[in-house]
Each structure stands twice: as C-alpha cells, then as structure tokens.
SEMARVO-914657 format. One line per field, with one value per atom (N, C-alpha, C, CB): residue in three letters; chain; atom name; x, y, z. Coordinates in steps of 0.05 Angstrom, whole numbers, padded with zeros to 5 digits. Atoms other than C-alpha are relative to their C-alpha. Glycine has a CB too. Example, Ala and Ser with C-alpha at 12.3 -4.5 7.8 and 13.67 -1.06 7.14 Angstrom:
# SEMARVO-914657
r	[ALA|ALA|ALA|ALA|SER|SER|SER|SER]
c	[A|A|A|A|A|A|A|A]
a	[N|CA|C|CB|N|CA|C|CB]
xx	[00018|00246|00018|-00020|-00016|00273|-00015|00009]
yy	[-00024|-00090|00024|00001|-00024|-00021|00022|00009]
zz	[00000|00156|00000|00025|-00001|00143|00014|-00029]
This chain:
# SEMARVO-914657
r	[UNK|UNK|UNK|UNK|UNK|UNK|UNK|UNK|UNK|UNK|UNK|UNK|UNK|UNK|UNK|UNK|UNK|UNK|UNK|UNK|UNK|UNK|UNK|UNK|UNK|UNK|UNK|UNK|UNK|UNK|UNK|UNK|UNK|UNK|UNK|UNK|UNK|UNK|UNK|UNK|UNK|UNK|UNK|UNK|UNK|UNK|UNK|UNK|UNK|UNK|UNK|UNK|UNK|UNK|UNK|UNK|UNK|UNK|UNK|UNK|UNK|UNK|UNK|UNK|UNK|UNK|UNK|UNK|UNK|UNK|UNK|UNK|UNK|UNK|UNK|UNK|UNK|UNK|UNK|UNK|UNK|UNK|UNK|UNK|UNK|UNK|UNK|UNK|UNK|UNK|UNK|UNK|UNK|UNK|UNK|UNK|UNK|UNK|UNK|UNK|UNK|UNK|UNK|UNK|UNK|UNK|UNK|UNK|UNK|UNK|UNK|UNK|UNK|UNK|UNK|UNK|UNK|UNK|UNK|UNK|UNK|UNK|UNK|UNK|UNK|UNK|UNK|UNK|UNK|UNK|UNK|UNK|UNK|UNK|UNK|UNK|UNK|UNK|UNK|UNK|UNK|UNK|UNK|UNK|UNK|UNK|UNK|UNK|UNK|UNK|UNK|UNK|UNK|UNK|UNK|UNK|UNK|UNK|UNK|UNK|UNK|UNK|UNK|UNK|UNK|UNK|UNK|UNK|UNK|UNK|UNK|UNK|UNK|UNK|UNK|UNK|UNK|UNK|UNK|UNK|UNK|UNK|UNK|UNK|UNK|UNK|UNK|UNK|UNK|UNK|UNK|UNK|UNK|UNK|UNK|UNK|UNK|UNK|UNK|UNK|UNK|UNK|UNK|UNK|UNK|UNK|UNK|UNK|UNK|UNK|UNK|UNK|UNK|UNK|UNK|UNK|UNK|UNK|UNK|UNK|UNK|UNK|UNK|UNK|UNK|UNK|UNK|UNK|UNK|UNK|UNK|UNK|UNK|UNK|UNK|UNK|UNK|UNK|UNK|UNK|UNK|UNK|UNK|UNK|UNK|UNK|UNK|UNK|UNK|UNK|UNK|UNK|UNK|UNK|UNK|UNK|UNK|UNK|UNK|UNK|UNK|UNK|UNK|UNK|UNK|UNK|UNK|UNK|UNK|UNK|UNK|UNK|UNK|UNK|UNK|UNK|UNK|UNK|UNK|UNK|UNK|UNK|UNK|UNK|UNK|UNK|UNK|UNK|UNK|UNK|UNK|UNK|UNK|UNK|UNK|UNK|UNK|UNK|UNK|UNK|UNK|UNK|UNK|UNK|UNK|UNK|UNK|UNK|UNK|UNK|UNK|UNK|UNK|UNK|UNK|UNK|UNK|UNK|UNK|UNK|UNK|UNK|UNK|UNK|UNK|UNK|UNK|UNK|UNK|UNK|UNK|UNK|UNK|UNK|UNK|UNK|UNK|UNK|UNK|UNK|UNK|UNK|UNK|UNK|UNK|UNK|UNK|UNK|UNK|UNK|UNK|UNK|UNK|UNK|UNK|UNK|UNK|UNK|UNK|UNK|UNK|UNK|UNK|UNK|UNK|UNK|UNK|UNK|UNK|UNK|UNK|UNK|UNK|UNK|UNK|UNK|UNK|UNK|UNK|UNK|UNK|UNK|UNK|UNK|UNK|UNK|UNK|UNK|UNK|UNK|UNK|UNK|UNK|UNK|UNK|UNK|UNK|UNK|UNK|UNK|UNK|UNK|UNK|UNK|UNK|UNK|UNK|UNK|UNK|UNK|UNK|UNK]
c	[A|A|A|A|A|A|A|A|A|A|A|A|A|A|A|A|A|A|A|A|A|A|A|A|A|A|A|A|A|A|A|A|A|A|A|A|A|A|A|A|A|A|A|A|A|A|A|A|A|A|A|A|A|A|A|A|A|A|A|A|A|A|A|A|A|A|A|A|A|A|A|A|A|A|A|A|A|A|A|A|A|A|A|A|A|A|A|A|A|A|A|A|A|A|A|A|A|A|A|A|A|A|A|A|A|A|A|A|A|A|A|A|A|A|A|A|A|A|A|A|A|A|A|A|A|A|A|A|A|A|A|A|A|A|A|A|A|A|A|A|A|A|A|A|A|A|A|A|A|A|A|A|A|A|A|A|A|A|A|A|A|A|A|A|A|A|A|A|A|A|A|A|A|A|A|A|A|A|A|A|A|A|A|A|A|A|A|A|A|A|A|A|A|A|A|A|A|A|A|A|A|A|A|A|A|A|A|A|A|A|A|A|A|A|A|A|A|A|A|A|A|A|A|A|A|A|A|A|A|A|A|A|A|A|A|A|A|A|A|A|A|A|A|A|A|A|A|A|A|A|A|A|A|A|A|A|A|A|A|A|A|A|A|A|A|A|A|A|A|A|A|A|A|A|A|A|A|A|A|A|A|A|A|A|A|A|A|A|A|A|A|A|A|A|A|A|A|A|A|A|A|A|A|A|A|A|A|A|A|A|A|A|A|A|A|A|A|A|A|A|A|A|A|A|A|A|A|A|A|A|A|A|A|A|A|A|A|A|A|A|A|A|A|A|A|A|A|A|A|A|A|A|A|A|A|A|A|A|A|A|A|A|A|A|A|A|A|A|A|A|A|A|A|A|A|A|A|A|A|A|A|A|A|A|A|A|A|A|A|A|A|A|A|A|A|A|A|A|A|A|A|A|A|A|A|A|A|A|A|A|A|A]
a	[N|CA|C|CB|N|CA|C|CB|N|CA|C|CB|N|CA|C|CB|N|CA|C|CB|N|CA|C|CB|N|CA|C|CB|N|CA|C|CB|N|CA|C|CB|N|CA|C|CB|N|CA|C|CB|N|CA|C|CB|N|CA|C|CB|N|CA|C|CB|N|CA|C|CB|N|CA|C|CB|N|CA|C|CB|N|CA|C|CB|N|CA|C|CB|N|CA|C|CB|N|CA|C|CB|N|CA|C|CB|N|CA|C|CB|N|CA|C|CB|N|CA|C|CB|N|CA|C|CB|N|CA|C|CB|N|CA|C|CB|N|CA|C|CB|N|CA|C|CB|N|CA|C|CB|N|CA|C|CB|N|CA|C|CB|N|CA|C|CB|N|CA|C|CB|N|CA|C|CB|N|CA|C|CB|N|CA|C|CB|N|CA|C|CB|N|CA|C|CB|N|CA|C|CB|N|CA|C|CB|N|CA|C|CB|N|CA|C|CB|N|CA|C|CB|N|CA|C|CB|N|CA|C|CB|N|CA|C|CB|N|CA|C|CB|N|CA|C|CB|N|CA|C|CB|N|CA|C|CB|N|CA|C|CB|N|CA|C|CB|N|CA|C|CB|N|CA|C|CB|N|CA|C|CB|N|CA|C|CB|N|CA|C|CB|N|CA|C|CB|N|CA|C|CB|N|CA|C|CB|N|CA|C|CB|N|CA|C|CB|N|CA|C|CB|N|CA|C|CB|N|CA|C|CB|N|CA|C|CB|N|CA|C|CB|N|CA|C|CB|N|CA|C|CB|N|CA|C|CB|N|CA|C|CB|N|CA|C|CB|N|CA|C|CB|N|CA|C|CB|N|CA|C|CB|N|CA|C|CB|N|CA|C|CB|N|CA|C|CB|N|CA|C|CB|N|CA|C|CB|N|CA|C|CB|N|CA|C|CB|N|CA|C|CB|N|CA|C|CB|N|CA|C|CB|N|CA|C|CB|N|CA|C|CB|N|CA|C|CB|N|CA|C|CB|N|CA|C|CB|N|CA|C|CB|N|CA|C|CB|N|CA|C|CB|N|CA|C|CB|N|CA|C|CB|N|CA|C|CB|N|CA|C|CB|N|CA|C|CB|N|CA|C|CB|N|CA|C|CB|N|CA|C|CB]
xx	[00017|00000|00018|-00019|-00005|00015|-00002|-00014|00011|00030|00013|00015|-00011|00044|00031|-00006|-00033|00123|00002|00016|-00006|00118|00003|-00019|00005|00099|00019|-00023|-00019|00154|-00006|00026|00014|00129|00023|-00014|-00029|00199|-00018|00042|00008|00165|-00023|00017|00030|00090|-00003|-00020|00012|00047|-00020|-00004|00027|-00011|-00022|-00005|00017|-00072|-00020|-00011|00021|-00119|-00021|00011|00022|-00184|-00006|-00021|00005|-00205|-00037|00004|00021|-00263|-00018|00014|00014|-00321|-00010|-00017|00020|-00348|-00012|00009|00013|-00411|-00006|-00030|00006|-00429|-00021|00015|00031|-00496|-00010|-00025|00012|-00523|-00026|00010|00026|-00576|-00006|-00015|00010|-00610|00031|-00009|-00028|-00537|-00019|00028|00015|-00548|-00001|00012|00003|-00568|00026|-00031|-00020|-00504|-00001|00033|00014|-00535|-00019|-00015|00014|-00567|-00034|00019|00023|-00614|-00008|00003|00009|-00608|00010|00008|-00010|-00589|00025|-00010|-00027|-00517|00001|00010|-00014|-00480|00035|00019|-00016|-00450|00021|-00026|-00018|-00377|00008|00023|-00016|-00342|00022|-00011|-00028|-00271|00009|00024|-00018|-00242|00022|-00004|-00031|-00174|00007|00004|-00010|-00138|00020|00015|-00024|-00088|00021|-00018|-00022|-00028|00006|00019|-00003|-00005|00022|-00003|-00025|00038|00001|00025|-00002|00019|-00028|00012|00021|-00023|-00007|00003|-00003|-00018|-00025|00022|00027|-00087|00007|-00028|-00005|-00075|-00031|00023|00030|-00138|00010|-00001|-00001|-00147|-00026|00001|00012|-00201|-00029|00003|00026|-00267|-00018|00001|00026|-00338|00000|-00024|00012|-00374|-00013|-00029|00015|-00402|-00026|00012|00033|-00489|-00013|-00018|00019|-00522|-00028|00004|00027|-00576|-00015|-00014|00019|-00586|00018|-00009|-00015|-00586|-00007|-00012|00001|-00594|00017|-00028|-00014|-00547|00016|00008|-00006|-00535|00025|-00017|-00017|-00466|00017|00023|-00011|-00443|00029|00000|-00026|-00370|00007|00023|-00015|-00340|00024|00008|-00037|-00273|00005|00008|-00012|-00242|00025|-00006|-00020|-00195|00009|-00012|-00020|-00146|-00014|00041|00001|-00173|00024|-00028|-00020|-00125|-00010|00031|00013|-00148|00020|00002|-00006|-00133|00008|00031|00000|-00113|-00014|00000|00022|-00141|00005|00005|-00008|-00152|-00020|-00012|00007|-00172|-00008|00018|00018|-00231|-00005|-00033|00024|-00250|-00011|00023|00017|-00303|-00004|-00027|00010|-00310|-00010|00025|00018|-00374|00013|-00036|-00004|-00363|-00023|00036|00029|-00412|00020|-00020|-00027|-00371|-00019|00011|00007|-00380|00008|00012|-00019|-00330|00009|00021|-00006|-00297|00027|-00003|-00018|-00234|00005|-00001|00000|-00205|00018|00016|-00007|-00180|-00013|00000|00020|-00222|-00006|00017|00007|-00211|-00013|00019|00013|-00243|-00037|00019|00020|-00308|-00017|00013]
yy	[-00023|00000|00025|00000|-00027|00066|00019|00008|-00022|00125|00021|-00005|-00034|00201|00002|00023|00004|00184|-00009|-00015|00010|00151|00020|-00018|-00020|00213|00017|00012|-00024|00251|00010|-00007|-00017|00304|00008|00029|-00001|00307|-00028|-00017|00019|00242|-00009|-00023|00006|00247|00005|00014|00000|00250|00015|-00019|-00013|00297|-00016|00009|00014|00263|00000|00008|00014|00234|-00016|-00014|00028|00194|00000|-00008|00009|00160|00015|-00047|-00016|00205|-00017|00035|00008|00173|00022|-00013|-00014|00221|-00016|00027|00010|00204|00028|-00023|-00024|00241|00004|00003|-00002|00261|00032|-00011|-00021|00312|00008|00003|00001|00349|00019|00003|-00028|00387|00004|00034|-00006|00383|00005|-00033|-00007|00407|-00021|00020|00017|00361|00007|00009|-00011|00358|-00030|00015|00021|00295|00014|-00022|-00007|00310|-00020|-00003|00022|00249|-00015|-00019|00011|00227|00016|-00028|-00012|00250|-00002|-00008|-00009|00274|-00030|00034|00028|00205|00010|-00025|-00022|00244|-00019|00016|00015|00219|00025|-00020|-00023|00263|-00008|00008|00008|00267|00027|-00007|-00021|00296|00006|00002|-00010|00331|00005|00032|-00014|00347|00017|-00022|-00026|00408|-00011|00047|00003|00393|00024|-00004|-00022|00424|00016|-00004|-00018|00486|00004|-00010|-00011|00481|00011|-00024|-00011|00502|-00020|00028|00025|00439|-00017|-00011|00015|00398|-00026|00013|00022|00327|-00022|-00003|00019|00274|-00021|-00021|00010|00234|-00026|00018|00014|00192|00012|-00009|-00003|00179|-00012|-00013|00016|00159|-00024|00025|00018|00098|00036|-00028|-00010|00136|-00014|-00001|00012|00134|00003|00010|-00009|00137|00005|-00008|-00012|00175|00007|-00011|-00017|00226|00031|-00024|-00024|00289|00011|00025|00002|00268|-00027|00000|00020|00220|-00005|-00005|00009|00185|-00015|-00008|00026|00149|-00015|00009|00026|00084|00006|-00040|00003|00094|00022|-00004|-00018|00128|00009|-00020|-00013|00171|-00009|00040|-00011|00161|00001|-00015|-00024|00209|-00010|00036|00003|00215|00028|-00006|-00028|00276|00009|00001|-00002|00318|00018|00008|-00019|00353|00025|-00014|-00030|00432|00003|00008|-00008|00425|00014|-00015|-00012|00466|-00024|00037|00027|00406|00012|-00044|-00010|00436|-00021|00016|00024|00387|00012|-00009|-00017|00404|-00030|00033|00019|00366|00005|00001|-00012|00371|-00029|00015|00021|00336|-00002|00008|-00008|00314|-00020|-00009|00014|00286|-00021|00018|00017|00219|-00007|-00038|-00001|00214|-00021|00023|00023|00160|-00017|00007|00013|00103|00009|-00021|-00010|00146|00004|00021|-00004|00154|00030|-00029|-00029|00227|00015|00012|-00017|00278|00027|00011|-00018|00324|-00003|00013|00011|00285|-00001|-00042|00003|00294|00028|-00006]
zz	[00000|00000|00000|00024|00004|-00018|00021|-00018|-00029|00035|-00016|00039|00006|00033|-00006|00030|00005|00036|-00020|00017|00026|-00031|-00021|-00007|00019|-00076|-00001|00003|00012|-00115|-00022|-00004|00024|-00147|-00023|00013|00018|-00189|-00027|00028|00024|-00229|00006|-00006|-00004|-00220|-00023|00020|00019|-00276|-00001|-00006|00002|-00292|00007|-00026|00000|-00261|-00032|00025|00021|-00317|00004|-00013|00010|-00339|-00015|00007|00032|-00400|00003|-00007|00004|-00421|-00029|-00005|00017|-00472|-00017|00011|00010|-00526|-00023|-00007|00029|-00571|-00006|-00002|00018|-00628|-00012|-00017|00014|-00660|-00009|00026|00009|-00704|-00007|-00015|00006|-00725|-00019|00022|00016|-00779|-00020|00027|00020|-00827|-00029|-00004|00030|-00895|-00012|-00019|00027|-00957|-00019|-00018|00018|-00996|-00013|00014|00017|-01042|-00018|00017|00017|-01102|00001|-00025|-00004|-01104|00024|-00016|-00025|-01033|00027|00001|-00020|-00970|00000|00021|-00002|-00942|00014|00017|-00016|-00923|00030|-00039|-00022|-00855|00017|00026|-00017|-00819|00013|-00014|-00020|-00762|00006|00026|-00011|-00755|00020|-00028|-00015|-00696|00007|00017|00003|-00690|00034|-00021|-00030|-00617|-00015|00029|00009|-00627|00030|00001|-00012|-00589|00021|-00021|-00011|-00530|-00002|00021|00005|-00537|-00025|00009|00029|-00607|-00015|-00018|00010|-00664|-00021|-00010|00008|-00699|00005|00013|-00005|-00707|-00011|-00015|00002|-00709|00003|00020|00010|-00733|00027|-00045|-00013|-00674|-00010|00020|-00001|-00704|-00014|00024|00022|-00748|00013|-00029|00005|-00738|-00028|-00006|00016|-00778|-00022|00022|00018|-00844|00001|-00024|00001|-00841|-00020|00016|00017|-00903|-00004|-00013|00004|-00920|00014|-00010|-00020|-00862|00013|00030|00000|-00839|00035|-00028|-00025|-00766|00013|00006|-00007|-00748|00017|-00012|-00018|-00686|00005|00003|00009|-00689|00022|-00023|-00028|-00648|00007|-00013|-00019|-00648|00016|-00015|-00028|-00581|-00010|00030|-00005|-00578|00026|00000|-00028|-00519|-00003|00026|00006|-00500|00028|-00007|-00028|-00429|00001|00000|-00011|-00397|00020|00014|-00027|-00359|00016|-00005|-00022|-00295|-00006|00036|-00007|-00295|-00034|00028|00029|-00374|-00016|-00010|00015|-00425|-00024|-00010|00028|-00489|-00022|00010|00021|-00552|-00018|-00009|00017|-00593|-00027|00015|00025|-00662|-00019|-00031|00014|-00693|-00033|00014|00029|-00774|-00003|-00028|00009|-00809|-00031|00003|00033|-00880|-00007|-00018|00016|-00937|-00008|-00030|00014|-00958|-00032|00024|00032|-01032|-00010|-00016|00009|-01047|00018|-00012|-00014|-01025|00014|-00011|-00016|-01014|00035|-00011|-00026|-00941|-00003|00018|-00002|-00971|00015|-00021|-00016|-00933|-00024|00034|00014|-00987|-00031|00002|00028|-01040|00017|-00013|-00018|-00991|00000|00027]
C-alpha cells in the first residue's frame, strides 16, 4: 500500500481519466443530389503548446441522413486543470476514398 512518503512530485504525472465522447447531429445540410448527405465526423486534438491539429479519429459513415446518431465512441485521457482543444468537422462521404478532401 501506498503512503504520503511515496509521492515525488519530481516524477508524478498529470492526473488523468479516460473520457467517452458520442457524437450526434442534427438538422446538417443536404449535400446529395438524389439522396441524403452520407454524414462521418472526424475529430482533431491540437497539441499542447501548439497550433498543430492532429486527426485523432473517425466515426462509422451513415447513409442517407441528416440526423445522425453514431455508435462509435472517442475516448480520449482527460487531464485535470488542462485546457484540451476538440474540433469536430462533419463531411458528406462521396466515395470510397479515405481522402477527406475528396469529400
């Protein structure tokens, strides 16, 4: 067991917990001619100390809505007192590409 004499703050670690986010939209525009927008979300973390946005991960693609509820989770490490910068971008997937800018 662990006591107060154990803890050196010289090689502690930022406390943390694994954080769950789901994702769900609503009301996105129609960007389908003949059917509805086929909607995926990829979210980026920006690095700390930087300005740098790095893709941390994709949703399942839903076709044919412009309300879409989606099963897969992020989880993330939260850090207590941190500021953590999320950005969410939706896209219409058009193709079978895994470009984003073919989207």
């Amino acid at each position: 067991m662990a006591t107060i004499g154990d803890f050196d703050p010289l090689n502690s670690t930022v406390p943390a917990t694994k954080i769950e986010v789901t994702v769900s939209c609503r009301n996105l525009l129609d960007m389908d001619t003949f059917s509805k927008s086929d909607p995926v979300v990829v979210l980026y973390l920006q690095g700390l100390g930087t300005k740098e946005w790095r893709e941390f991960g994709r949703t399942e693609v839903i076709d044919n809505t412009l309300n879409p509820d989606f099963v897969r989770k992020f989880v993330l490490d939260f850090f207590f007192e941190e500021k953590q910068n999320l950005r969410f971008d939706v896209y219409n997937v058009d193709t079978r590409s895994s470009n984003l800018s073919k989207h």
